[in-house]
N, C-alpha and C positions, 0 to 999 in steps of 0.2 A: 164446266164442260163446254162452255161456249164456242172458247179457246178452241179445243180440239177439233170442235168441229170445222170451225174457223180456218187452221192450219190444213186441215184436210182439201175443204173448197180449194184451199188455194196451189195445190199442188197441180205440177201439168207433167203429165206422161202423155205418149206416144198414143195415137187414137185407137189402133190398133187392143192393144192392151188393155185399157178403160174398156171399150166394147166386149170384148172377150171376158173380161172382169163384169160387166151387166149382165151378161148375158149369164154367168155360172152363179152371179148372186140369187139367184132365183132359185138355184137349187141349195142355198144357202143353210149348213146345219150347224149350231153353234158349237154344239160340243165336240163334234167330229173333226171341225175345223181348229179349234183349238188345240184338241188334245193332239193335234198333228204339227202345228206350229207351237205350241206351249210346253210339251207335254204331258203325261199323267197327275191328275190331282185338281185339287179344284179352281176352277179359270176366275180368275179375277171380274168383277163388274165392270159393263159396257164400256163407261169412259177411261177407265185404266186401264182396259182389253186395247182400245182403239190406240191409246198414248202408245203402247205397246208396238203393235203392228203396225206405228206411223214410226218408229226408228228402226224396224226392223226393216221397210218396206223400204227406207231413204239410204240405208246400208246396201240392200240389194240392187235399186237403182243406181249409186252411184257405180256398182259391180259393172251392169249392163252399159253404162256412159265411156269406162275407161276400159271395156273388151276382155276383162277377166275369165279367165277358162274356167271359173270356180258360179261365172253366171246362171243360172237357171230360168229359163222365162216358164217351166212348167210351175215351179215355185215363185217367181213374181205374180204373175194371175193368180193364183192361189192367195196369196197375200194381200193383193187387190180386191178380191171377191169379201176375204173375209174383212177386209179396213170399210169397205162399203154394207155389209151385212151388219155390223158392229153399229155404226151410225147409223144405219135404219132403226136397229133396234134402241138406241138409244135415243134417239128422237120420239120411238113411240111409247117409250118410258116416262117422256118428260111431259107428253100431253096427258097422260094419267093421272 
């Protein structure tokens, strides 16, 4: 799970976005957020959730880079909040 989180650190998005993304992780709910990006049924654990939402989220940005009308930045933040809630949570998984 290193890995993933690893891969995550090293991702750079627009400040904008990451901030907007902190600020909603807070109200961070796991299954709401999932079952919104996943949909119904049962959500995979943290680190496969994160792997998850870290190729959806590189699909989406690369949408945002090359100006596709199919972009969504209400669904990028979305997707940020939850790749950041996800690592929270599995960081306080792993100090247990």
């Amino acid at each position: 799970m290193q890995d993933v989180l690893r891969r995550l650190s090293e991702l750079r998005r627009p400040r904008l976005l990451i901030r907007a993304a902190r600020a909603g992780c807070i109200e961070y709910v796991r299954d709401q957020h999932l079952r919104r990006l996943f949909g119904s049924g049962k959500h995979p654990r943290h680190g496969e959730a994160l792997t998850r939402l870290i190729a959806l989220e590189s699909a989406l940005n690369e949408a945002r880079k090359t100006g596709a009308a199919s972009y969504s930045l209400i669904e990028h933040v979305d997707l940020l909040i939850a790749m950041m809630g996800e690592a929270q949570l599995l960081q306080a998984s792993r100090q247990n």
